[in-house]
NUBA-730294 format. One line per field, with one value per residue (C-alpha): x, z, y; chain. Coordinates in nm, 3 decimals. Example, Ala and Ser with C-alpha at 12.3 -4.5 7.8 and 13.67 -1.06 7.14 Angstrom:
# NUBA-730294
xx: (1.230, 1.367);
zz: (0.780, 0.714);
yy: (-0.450, -0.106);
mol: (A, A);
This chain:
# NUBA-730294
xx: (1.742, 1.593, 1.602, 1.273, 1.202, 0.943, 0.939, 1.071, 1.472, 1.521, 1.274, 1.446, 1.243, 1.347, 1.125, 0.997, 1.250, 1.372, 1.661, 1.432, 1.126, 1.208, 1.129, 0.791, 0.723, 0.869, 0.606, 0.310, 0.331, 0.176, -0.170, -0.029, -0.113, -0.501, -0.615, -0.409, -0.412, -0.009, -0.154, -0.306, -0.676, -0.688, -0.463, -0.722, -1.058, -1.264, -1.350, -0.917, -0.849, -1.077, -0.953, -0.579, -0.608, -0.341, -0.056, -0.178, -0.196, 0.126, 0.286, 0.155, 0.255, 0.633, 0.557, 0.537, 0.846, 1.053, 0.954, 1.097, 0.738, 0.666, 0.491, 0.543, 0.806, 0.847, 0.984, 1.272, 1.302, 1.643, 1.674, 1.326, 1.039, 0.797, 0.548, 0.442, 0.306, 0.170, 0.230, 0.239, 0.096, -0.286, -0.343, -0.175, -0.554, -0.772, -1.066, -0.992, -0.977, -1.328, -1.442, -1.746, -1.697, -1.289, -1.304, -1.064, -1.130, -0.950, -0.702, -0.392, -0.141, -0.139, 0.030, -0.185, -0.137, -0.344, -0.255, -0.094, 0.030, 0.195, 0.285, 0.070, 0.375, 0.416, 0.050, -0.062, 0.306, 0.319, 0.431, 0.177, 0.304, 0.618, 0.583, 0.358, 0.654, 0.882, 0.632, 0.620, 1.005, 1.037, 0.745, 0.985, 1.299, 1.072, 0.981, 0.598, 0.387, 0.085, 0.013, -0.343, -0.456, -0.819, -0.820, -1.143, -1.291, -1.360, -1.665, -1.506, -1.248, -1.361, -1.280, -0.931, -0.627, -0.586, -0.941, -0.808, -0.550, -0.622, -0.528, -0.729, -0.718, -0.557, -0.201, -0.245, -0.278, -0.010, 0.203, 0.071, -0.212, -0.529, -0.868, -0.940, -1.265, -1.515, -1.827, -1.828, -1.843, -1.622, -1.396, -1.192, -0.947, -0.678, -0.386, 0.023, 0.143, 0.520);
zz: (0.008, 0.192, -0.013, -0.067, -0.262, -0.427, -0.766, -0.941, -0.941, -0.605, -0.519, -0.310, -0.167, -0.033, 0.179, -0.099, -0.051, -0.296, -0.391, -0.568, -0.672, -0.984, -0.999, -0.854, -1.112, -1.363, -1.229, -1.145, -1.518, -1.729, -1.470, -1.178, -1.076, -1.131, -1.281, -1.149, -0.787, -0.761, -0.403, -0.260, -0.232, 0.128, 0.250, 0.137, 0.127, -0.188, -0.309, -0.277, -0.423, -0.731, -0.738, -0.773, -0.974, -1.188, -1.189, -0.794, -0.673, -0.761, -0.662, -0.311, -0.271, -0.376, -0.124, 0.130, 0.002, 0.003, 0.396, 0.454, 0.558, 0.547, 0.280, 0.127, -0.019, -0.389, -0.502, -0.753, -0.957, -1.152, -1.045, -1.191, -1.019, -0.990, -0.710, -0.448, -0.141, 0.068, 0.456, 0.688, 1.061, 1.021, 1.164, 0.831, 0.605, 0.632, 0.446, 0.643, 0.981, 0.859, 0.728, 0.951, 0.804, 0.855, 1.216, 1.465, 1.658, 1.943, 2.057, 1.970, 1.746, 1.440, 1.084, 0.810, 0.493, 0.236, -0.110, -0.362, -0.715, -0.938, -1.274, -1.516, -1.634, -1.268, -1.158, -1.017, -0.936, -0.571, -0.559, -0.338, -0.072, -0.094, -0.076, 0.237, 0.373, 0.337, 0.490, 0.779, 0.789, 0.731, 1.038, 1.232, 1.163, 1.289, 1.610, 1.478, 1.688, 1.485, 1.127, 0.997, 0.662, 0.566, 0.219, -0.024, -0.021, -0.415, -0.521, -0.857, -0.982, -1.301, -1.118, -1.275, -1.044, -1.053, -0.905, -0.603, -0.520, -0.109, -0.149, -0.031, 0.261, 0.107, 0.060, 0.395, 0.571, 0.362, 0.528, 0.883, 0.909, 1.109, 1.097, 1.388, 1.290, 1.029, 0.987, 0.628, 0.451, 0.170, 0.385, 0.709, 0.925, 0.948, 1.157, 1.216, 1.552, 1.593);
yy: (-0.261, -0.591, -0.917, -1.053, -1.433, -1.544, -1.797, -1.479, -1.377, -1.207, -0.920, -0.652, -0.333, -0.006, 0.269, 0.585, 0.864, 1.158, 0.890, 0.707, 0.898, 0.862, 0.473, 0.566, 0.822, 0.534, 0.245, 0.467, 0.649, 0.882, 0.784, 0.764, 0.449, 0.402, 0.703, 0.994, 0.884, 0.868, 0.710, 1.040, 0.856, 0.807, 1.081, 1.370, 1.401, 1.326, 1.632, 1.751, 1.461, 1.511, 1.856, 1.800, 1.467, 1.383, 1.597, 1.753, 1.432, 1.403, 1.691, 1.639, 1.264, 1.455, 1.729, 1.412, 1.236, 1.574, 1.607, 1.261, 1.159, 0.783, 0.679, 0.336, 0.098, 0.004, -0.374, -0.408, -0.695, -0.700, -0.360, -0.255, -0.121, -0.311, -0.282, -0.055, -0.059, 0.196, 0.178, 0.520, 0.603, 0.520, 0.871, 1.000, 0.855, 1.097, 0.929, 0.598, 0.774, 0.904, 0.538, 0.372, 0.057, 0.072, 0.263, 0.236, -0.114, 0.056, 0.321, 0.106, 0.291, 0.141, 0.176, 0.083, -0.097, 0.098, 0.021, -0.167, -0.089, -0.346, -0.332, -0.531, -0.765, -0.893, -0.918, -1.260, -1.346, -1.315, -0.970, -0.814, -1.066, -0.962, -0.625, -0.718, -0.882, -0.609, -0.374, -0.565, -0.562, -0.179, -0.132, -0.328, -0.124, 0.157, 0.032, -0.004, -0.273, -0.333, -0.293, -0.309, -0.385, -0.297, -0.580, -0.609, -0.978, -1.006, -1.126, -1.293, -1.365, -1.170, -0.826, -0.724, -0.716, -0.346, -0.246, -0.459, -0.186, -0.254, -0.643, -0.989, -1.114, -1.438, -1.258, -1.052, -1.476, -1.566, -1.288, -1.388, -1.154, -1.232, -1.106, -0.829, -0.695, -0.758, -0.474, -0.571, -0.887, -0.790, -0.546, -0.724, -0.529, -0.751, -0.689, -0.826, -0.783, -0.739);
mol: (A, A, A, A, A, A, A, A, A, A, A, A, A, A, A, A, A, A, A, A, A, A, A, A, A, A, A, A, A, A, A, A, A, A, A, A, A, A, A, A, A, A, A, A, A, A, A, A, A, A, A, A, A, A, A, A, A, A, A, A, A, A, A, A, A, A, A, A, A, A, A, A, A, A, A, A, A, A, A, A, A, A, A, A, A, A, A, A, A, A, A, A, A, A, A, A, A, A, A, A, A, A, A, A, A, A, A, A, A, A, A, A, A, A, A, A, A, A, A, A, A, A, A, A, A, A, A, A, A, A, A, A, A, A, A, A, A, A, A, A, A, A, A, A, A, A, A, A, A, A, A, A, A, A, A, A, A, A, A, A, A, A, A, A, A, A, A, A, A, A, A, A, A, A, A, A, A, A, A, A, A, A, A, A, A, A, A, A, A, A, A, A, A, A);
């Protein structure tokens, strides 16, 4: 595991693999994360996903995991999951590949940052920027040159934090991200070059 700070005890993070999919299953639980996604939105298309919700969606994010596939990193606090944050080959989202308003701004490889899950005691803490940190650090243990991040610009500050499961573009800047493309007011394509 890396060591993270923020103005909580140490945050460390580690990449998802069969080790630990139990602390996954532990801070996603009984839902799966926001309503049985178990992170499996982008990666299908909407009508799969709908189909396997719940208990499919997370069988096939554990299909993924058991393949050694890429898929995201969860943050520890005191040994605890915490937060997680999914990073993977861009290629690897369907839905986003299929996005107009989140196309491809060119033919660079890119690994995208596509979601974030954190559990409601640690919310508004500075998590998210962690776990953007230590996305861009596992990227760079794989060789990755840019990462992309697609966040949603909220309107007010009334929308609660776990409908913003993409991230702002505050905690992307914070992280060193800068605005690539914008086809959307509310949705930038913001991007970290290593």
């Amino acid at each position: 595991m890396t060591e993270q700070s923020v103005n909580l005890p140490k945050i460390k993070w580690q990449p998802l693999i069969q080790d630990c999919w139990h602390d996954f299953e532990t801070l996603m639980g009984e839902k799966g994360g926001c309503g049985g996604c178990w992170c499996m939105s982008w990666r299908v298309r909407r009508a799969v996903f709908k189909q396997q919700k719940g208990d499919g969606n997370r069988q096939a994010m554990a299909e993924l995991v058991r393949q050694n596939e890429p898929v995201g990193i969860l943050a520890y606090l005191n040994d605890q999951p915490v937060g997680w944050c999914a990073v993977a080959p861009r290629e690897k989202y369907i839905r986003l590949e299929n996005s107009r308003v989140l196309s491809r701004i060119d033919d660079q490889p890119v690994w995208s940052v596509s979601c974030f899950y954190v559990a409601r005691p640690y919310r508004r803490q500075g998590i998210s920027v962690e776990l953007i940190k230590g996305a861009i650090e596992y990227c760079r243990q794989l060789g990755v040159k840019i990462i992309e991040a697609y966040p949603y610009e909220p309107y007010s500050k009334e929308i609660p934090p776990v409908f913003i499961w993409t991230g702002i573009p505050a905690a992307f800047a914070k992280a060193g991200f800068v605005v690539a493309a914008r086809r959307s007011a509310a949705r930038p394509i913001m991007r970290y070059y290593l």
